[in-house]
PDBQT receptor file of N, H, CA, C and O in Angstrom, charges set to zero:
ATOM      1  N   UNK A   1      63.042 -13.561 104.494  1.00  0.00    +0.000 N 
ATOM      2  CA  UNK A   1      63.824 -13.162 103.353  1.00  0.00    +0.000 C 
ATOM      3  C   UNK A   1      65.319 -13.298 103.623  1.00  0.00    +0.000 C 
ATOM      4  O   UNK A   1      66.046 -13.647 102.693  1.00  0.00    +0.000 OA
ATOM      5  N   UNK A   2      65.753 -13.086 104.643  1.00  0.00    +0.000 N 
ATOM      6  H   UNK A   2      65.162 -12.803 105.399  1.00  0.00    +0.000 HD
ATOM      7  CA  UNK A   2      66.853 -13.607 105.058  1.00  0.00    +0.000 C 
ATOM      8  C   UNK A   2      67.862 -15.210 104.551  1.00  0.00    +0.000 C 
ATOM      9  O   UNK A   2      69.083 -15.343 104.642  1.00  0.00    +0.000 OA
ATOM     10  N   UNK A   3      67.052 -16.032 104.136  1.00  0.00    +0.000 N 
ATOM     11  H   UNK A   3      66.061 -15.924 104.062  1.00  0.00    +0.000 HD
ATOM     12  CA  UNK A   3      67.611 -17.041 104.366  1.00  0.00    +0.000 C 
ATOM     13  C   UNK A   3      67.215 -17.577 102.853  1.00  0.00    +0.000 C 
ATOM     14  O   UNK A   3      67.419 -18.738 102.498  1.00  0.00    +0.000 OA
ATOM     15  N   UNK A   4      66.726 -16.745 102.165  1.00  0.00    +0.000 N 
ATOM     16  H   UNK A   4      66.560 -15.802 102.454  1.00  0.00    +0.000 HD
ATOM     17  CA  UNK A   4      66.463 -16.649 100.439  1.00  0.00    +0.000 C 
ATOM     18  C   UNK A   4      67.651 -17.103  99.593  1.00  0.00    +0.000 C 
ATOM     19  O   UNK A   4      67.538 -17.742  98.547  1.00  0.00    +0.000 OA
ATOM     20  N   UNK A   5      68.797 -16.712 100.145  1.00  0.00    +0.000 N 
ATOM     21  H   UNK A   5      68.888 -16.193 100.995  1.00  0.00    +0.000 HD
ATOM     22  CA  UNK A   5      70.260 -17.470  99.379  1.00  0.00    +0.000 C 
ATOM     23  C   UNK A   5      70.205 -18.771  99.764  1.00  0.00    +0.000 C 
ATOM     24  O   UNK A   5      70.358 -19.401  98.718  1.00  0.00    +0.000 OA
ATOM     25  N   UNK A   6      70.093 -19.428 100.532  1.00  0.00    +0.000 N 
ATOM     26  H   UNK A   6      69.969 -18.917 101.382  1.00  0.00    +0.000 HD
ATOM     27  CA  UNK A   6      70.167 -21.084 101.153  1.00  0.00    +0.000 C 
ATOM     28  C   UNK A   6      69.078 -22.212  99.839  1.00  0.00    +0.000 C 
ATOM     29  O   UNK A   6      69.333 -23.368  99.502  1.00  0.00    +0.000 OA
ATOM     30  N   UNK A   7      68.019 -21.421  99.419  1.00  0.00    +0.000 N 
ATOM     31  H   UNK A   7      67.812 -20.482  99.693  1.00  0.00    +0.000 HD
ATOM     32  CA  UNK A   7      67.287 -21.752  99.030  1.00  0.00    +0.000 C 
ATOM     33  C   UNK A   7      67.639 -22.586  97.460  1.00  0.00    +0.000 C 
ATOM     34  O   UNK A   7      67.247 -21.900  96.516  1.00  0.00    +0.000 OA
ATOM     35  N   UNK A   8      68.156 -23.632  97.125  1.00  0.00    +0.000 N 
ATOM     36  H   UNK A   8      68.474 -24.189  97.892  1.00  0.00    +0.000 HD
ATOM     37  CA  UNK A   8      68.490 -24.799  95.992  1.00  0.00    +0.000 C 
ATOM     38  C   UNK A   8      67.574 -25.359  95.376  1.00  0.00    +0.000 C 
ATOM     39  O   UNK A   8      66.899 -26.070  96.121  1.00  0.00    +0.000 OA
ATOM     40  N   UNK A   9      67.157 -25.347  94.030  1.00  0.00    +0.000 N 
ATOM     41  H   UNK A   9      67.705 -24.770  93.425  1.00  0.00    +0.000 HD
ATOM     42  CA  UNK A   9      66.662 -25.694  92.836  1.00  0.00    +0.000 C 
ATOM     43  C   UNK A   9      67.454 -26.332  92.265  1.00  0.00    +0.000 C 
ATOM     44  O   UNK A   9      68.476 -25.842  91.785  1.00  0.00    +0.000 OA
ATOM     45  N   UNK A  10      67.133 -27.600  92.199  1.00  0.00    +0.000 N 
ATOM     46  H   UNK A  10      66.303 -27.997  92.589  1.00  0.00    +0.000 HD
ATOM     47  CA  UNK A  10      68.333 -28.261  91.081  1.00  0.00    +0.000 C 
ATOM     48  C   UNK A  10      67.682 -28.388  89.544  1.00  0.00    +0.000 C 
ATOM     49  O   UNK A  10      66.571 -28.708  89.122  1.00  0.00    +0.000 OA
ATOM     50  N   UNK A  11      68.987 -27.957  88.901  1.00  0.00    +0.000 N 
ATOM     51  H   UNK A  11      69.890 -27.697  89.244  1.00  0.00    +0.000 HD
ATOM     52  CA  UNK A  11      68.411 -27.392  87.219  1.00  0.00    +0.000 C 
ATOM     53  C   UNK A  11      68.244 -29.235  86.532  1.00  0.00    +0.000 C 
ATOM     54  O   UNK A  11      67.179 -29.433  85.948  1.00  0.00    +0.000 OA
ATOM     55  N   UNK A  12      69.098 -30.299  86.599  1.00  0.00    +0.000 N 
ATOM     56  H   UNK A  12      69.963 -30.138  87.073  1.00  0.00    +0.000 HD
ATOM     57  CA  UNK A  12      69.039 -31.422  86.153  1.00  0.00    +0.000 C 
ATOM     58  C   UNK A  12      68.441 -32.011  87.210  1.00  0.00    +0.000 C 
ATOM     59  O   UNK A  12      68.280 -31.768  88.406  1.00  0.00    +0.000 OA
ATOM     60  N   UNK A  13      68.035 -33.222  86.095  1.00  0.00    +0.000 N 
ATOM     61  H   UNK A  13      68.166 -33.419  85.123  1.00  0.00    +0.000 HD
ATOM     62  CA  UNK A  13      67.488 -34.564  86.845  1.00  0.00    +0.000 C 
ATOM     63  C   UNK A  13      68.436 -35.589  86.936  1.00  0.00    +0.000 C 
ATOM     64  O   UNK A  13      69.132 -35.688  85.925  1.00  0.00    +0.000 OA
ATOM     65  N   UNK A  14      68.700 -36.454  87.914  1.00  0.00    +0.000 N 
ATOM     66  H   UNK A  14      68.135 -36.374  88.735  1.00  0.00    +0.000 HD
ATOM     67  CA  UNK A  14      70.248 -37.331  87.867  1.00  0.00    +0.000 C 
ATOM     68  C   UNK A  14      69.487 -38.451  88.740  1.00  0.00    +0.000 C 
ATOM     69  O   UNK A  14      68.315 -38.318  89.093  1.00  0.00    +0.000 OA
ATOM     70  N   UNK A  15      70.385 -39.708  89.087  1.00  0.00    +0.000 N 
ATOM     71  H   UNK A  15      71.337 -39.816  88.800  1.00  0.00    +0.000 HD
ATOM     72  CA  UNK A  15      70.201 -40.319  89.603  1.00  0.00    +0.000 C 
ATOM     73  C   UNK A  15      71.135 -41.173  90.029  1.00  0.00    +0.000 C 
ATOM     74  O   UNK A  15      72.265 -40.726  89.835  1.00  0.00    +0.000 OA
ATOM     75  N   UNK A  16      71.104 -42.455  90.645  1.00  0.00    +0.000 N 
ATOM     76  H   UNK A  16      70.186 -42.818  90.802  1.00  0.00    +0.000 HD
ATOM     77  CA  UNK A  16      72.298 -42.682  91.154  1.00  0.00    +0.000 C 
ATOM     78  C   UNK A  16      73.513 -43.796  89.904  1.00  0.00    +0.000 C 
ATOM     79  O   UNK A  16      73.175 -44.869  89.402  1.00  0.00    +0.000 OA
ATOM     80  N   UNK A  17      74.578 -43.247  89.746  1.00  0.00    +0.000 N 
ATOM     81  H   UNK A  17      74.852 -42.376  90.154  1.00  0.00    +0.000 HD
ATOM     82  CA  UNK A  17      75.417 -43.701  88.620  1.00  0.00    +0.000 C 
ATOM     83  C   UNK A  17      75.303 -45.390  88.506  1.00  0.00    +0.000 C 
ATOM     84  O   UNK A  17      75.106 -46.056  87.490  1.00  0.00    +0.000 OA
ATOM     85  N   UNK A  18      75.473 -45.799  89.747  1.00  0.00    +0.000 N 
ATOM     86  H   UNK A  18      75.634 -45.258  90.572  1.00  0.00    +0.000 HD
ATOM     87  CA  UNK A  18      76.254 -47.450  89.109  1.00  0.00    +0.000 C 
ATOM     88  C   UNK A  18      74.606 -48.150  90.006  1.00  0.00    +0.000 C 
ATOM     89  O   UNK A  18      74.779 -48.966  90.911  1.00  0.00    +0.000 OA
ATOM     90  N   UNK A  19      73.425 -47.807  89.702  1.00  0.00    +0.000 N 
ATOM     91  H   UNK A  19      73.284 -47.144  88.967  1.00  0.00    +0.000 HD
ATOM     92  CA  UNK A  19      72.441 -48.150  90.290  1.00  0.00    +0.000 C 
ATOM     93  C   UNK A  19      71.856 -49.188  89.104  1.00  0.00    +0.000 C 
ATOM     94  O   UNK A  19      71.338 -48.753  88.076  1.00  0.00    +0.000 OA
ATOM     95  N   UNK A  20      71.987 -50.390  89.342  1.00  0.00    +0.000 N 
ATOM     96  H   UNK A  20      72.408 -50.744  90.177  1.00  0.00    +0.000 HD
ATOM     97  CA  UNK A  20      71.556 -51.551  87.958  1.00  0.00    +0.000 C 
ATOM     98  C   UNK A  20      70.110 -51.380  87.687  1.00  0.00    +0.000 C 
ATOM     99  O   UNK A  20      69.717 -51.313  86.523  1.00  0.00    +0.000 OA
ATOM    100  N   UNK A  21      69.166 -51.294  88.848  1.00  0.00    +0.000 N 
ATOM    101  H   UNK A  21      69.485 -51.349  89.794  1.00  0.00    +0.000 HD
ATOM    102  CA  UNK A  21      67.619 -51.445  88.509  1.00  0.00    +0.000 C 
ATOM    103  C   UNK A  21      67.218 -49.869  88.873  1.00  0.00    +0.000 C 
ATOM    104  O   UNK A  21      67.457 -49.400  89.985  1.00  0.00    +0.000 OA
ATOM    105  N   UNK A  22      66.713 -49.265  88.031  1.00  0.00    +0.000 N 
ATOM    106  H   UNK A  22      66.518 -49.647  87.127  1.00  0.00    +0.000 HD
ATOM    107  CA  UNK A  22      66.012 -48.026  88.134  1.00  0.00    +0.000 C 
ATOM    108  C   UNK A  22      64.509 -48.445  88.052  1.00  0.00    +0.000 C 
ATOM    109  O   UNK A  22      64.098 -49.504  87.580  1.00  0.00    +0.000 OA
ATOM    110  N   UNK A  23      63.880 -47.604  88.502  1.00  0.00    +0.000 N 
ATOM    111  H   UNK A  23      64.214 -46.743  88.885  1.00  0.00    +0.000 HD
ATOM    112  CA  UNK A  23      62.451 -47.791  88.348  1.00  0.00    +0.000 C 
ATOM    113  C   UNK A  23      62.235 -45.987  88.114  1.00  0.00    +0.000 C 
ATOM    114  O   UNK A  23      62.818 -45.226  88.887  1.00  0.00    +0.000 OA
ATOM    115  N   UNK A  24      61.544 -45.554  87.229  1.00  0.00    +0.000 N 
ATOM    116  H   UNK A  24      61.071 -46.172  86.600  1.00  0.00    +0.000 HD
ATOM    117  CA  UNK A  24      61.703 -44.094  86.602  1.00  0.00    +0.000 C 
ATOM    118  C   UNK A  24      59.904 -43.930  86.142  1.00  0.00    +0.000 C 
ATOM    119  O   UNK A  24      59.324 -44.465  85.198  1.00  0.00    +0.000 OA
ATOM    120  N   UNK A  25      59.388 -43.055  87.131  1.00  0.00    +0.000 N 
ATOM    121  H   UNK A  25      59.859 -42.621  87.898  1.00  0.00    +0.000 HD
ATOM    122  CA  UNK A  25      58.127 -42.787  87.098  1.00  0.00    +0.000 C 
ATOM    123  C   UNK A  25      57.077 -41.390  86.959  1.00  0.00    +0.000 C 
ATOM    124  O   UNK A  25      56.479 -41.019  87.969  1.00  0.00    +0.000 OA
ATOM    125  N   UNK A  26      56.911 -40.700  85.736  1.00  0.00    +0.000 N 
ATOM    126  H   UNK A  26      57.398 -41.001  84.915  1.00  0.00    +0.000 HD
ATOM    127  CA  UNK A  26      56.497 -39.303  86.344  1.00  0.00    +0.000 C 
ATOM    128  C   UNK A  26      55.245 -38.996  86.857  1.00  0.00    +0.000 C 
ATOM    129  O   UNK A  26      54.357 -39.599  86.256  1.00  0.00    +0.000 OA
ATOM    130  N   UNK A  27      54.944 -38.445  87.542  1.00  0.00    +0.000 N 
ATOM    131  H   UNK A  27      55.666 -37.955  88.031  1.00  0.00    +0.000 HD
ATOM    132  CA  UNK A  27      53.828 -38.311  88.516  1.00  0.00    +0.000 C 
ATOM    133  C   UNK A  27      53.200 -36.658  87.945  1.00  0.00    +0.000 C 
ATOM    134  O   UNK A  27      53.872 -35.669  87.654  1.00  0.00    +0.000 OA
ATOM    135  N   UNK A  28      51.471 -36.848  87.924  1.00  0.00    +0.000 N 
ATOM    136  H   UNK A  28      50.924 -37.651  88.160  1.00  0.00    +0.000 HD
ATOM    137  CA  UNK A  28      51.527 -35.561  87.819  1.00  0.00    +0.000 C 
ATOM    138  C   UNK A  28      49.977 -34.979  88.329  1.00  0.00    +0.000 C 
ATOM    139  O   UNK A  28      49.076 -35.797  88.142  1.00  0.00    +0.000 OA
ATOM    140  N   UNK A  29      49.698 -34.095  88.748  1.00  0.00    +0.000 N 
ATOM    141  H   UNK A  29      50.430 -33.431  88.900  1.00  0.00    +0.000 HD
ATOM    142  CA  UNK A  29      48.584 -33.568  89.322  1.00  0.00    +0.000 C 
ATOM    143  C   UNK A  29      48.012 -32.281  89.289  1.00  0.00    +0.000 C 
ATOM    144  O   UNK A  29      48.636 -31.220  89.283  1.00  0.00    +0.000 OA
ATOM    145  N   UNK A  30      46.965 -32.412  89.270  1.00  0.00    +0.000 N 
ATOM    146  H   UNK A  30      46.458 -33.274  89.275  1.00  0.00    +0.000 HD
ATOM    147  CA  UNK A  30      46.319 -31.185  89.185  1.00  0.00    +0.000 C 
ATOM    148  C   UNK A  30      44.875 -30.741  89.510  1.00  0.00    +0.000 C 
ATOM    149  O   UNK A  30      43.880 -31.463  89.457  1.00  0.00    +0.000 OA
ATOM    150  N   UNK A  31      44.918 -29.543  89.826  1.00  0.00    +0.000 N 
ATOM    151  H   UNK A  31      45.726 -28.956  89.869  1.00  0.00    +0.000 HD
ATOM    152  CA  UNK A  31      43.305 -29.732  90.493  1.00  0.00    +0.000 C 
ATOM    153  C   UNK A  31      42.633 -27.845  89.918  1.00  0.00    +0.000 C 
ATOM    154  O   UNK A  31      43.456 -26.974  89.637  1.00  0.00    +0.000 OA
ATOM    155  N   UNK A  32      41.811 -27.698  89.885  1.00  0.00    +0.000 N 
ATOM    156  H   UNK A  32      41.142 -28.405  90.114  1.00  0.00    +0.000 HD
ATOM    157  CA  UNK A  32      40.980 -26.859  89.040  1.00  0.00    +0.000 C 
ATOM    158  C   UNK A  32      39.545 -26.035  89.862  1.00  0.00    +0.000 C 
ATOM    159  O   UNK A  32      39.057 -26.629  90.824  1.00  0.00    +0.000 OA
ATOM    160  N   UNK A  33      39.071 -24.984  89.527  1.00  0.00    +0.000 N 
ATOM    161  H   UNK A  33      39.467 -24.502  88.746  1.00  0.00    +0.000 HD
ATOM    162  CA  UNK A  33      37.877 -24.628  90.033  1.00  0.00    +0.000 C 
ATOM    163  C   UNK A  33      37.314 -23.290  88.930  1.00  0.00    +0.000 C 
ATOM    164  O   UNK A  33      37.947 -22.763  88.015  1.00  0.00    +0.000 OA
ATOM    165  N   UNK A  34      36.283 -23.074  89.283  1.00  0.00    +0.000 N 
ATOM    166  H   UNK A  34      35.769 -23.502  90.027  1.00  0.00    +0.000 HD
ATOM    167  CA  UNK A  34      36.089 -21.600  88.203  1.00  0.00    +0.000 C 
ATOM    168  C   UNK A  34      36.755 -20.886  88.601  1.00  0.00    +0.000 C 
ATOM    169  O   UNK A  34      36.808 -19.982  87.767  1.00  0.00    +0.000 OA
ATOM    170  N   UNK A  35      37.397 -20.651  89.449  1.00  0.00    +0.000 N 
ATOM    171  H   UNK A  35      37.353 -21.385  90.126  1.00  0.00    +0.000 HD
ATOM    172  CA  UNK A  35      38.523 -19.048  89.904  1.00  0.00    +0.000 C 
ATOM    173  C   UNK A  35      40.042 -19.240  89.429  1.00  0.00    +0.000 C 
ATOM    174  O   UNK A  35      40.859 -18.373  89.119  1.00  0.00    +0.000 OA
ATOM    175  N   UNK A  36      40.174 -20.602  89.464  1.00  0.00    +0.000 N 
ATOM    176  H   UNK A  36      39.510 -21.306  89.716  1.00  0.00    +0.000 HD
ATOM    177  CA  UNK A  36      41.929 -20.761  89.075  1.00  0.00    +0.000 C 
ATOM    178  C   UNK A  36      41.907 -22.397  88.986  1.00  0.00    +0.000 C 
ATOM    179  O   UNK A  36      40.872 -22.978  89.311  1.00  0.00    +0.000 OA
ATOM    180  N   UNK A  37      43.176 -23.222  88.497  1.00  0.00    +0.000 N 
ATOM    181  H   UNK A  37      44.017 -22.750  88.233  1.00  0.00    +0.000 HD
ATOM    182  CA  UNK A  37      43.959 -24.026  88.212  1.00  0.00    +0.000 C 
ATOM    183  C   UNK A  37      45.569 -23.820  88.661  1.00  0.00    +0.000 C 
ATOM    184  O   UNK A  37      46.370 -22.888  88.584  1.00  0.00    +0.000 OA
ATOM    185  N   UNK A  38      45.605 -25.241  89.187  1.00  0.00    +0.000 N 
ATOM    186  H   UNK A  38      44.954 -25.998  89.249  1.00  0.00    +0.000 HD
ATOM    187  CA  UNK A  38      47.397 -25.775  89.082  1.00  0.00    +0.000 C 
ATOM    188  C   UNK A  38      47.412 -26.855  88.685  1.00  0.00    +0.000 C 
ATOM    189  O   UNK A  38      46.427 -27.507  88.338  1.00  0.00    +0.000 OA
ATOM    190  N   UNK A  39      48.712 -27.250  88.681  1.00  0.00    +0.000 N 
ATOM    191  H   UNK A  39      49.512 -26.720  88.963  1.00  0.00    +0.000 HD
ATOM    192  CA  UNK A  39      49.519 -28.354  88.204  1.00  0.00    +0.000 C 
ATOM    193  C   UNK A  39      50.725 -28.658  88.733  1.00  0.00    +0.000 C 
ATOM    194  O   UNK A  39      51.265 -27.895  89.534  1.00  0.00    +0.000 OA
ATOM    195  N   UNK A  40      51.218 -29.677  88.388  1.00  0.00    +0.000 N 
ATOM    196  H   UNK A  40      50.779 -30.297  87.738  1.00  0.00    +0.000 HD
ATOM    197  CA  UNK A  40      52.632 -29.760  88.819  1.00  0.00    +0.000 C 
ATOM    198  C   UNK A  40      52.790 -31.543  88.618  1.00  0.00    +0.000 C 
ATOM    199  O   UNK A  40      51.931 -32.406  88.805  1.00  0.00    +0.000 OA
ATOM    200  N   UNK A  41      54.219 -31.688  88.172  1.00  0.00    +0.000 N 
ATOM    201  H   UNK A  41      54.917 -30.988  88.021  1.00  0.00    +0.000 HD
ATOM    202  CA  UNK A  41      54.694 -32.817  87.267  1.00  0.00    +0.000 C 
ATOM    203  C   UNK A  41      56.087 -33.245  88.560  1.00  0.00    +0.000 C 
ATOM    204  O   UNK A  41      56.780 -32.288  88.906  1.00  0.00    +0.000 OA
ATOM    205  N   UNK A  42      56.295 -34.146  88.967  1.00  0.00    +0.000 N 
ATOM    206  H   UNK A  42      55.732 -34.923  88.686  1.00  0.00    +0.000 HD
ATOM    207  CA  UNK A  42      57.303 -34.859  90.017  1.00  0.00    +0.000 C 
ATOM    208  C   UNK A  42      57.834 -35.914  88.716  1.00  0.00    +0.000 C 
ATOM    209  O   UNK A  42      57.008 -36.481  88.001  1.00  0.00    +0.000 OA
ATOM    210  N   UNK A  43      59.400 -36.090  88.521  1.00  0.00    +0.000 N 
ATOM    211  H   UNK A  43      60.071 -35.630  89.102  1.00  0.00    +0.000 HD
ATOM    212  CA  UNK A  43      60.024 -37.134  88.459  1.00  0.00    +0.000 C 
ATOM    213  C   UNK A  43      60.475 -38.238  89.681  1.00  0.00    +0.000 C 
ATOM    214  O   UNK A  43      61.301 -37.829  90.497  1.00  0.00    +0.000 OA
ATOM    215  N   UNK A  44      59.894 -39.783  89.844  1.00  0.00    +0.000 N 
ATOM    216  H   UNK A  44      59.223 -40.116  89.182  1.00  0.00    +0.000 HD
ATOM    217  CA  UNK A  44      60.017 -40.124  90.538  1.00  0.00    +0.000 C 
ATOM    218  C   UNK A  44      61.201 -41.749  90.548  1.00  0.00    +0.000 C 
ATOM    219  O   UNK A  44      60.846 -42.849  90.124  1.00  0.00    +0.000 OA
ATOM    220  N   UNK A  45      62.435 -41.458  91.084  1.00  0.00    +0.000 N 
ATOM    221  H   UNK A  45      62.723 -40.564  91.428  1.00  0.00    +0.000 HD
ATOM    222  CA  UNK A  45      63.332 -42.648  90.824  1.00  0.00    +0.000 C 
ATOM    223  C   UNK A  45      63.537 -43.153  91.637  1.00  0.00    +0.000 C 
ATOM    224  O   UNK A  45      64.197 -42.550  92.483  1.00  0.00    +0.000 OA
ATOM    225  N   UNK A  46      63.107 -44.623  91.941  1.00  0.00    +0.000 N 
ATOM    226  H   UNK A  46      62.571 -45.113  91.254  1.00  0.00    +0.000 HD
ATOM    227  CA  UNK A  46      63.033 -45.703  92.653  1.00  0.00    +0.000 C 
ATOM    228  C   UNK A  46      64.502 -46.728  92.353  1.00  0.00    +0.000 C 
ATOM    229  O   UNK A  46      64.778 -47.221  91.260  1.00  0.00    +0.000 OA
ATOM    230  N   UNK A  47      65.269 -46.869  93.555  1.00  0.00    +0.000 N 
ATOM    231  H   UNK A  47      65.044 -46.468  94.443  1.00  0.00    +0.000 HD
ATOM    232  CA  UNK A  47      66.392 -47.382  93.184  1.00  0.00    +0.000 C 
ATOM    233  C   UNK A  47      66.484 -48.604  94.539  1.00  0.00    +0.000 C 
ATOM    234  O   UNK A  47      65.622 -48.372  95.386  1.00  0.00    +0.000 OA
ATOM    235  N   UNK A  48      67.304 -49.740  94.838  1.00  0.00    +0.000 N 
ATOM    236  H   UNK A  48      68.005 -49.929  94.150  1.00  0.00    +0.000 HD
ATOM    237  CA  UNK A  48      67.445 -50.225  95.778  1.00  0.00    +0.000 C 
ATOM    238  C   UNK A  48      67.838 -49.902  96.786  1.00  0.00    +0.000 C 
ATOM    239  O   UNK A  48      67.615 -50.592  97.781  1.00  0.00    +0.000 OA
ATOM    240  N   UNK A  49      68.662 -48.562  96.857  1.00  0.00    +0.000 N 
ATOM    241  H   UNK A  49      68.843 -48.001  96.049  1.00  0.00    +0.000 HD
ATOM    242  CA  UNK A  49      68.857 -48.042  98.115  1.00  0.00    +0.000 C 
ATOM    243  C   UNK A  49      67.848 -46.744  98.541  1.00  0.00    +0.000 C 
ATOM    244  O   UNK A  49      68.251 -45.967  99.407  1.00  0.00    +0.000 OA
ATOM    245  N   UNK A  50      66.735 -46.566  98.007  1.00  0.00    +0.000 N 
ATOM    246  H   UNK A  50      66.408 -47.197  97.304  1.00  0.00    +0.000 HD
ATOM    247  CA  UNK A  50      66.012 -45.166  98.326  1.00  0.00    +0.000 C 
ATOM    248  C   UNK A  50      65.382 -45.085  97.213  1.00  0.00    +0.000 C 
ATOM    249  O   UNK A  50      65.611 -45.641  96.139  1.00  0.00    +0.000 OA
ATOM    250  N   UNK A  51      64.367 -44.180  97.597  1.00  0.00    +0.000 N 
ATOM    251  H   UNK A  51      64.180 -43.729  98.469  1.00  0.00    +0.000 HD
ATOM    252  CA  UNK A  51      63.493 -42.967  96.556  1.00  0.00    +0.000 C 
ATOM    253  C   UNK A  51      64.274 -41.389  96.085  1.00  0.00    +0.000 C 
ATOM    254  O   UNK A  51      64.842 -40.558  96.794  1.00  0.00    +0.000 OA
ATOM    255  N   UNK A  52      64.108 -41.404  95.120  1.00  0.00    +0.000 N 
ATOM    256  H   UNK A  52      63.647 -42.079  94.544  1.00  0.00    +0.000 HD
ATOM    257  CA  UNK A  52      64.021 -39.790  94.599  1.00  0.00    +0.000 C 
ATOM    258  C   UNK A  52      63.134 -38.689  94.411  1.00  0.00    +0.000 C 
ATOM    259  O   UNK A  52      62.240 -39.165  93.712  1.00  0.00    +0.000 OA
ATOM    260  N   UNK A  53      62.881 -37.571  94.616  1.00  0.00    +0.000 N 
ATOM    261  H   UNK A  53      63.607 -37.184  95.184  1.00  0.00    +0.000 HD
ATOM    262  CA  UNK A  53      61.430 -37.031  93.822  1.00  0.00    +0.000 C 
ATOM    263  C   UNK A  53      61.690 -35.775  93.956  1.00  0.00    +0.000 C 
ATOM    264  O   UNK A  53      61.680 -35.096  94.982  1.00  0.00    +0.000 OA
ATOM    265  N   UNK A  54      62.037 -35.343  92.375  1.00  0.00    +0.000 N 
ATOM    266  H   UNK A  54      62.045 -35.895  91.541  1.00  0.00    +0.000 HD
ATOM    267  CA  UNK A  54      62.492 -34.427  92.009  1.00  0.00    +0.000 C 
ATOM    268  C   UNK A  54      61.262 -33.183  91.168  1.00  0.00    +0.000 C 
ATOM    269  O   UNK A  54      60.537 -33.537  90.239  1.00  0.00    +0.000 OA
ATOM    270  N   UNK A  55      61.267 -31.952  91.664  1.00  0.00    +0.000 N 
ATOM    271  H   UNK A  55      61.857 -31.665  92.419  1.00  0.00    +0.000 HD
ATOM    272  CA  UNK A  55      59.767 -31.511  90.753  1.00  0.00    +0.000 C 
ATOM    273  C   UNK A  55      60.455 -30.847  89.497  1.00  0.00    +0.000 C 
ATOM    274  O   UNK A  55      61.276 -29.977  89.209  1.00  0.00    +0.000 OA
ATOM    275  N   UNK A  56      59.606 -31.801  88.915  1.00  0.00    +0.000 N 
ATOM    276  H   UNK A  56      58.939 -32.508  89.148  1.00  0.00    +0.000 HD
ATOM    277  CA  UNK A  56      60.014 -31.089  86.738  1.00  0.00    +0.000 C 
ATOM    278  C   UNK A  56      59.355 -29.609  86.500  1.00  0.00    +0.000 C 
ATOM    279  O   UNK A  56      60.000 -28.568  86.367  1.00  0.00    +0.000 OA
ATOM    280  N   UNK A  57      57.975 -29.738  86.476  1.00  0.00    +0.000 N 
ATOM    281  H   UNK A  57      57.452 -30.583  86.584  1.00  0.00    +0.000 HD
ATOM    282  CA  UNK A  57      57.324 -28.446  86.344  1.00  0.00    +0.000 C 
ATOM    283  C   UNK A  57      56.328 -28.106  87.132  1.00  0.00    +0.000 C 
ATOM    284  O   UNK A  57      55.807 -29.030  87.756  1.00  0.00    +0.000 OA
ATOM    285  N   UNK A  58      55.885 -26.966  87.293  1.00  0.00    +0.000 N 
ATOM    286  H   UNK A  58      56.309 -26.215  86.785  1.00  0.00    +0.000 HD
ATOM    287  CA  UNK A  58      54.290 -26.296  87.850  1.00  0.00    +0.000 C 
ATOM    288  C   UNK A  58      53.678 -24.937  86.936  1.00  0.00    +0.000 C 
ATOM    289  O   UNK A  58      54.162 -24.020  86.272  1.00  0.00    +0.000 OA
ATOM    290  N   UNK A  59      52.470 -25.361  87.294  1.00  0.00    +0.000 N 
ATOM    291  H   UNK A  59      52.078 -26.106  87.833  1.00  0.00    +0.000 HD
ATOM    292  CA  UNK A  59      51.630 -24.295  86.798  1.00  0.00    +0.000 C 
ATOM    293  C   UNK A  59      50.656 -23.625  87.326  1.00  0.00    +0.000 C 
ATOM    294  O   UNK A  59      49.626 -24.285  87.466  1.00  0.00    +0.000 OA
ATOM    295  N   UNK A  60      50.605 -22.265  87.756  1.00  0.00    +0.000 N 
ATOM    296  H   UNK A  60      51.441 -21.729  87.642  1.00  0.00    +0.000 HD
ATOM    297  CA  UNK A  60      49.245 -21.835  88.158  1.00  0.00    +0.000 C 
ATOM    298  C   UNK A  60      48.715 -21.120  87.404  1.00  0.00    +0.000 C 
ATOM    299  O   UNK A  60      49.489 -20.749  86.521  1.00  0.00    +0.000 OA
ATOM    300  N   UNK A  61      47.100 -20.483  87.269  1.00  0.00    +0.000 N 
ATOM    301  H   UNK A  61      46.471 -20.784  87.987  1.00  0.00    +0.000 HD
ATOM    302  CA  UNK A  61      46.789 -19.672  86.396  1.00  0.00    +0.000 C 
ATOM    303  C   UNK A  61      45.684 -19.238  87.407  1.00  0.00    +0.000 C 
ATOM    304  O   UNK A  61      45.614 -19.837  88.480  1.00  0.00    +0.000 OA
ATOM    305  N   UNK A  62      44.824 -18.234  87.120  1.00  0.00    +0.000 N 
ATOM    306  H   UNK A  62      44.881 -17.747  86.248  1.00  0.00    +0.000 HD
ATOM    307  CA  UNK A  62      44.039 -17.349  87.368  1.00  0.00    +0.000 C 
ATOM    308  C   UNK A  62      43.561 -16.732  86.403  1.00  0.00    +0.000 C 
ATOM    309  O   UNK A  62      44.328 -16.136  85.646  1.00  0.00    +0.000 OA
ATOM    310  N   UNK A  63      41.726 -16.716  86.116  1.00  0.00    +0.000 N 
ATOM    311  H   UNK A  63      41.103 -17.200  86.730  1.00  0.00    +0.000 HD
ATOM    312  CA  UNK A  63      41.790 -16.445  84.629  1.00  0.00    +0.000 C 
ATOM    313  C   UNK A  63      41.485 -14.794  84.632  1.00  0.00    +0.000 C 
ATOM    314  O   UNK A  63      40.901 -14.328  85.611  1.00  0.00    +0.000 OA
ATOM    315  N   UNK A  64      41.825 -14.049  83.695  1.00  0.00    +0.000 N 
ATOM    316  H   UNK A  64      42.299 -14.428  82.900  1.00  0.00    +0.000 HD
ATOM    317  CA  UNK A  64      41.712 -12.354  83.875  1.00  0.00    +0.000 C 
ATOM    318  C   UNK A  64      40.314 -11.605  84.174  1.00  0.00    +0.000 C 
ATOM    319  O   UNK A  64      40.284 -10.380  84.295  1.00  0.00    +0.000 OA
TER     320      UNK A  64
């Protein structure tokens, strides 16, 4: 718990400004059983100098 301030979420999705070829992919997964479900959605930007992969959303549930 200590080190809970260090911890960065970035609120936007960005990518790199003067990058001519983007390649822009969302990825998403999920897996299920009778006790519970998740999810979770990755934006993925492919540029000539590197990868990106940024997570958009998640979901867990547990049913009552």
């Amino acid at each position: 718990m200590e080190q809970v301030d260090i911890i960065r979420i970035p609120r936007y999705v960005s990518s790199e400004p003067h990058a001519k070829e983007l390649i822009y992919q969302l990825e998403g997964f999920g897996d299920a059983s009778t006790s519970a479900y998740a999810e979770v959605v990755y934006l993925v930007v492919k540029s000539q100098t590197g990868t990106q992969i940024q997570l958009i959303a998640s979901k867990t549930r547990v049913p009552p």
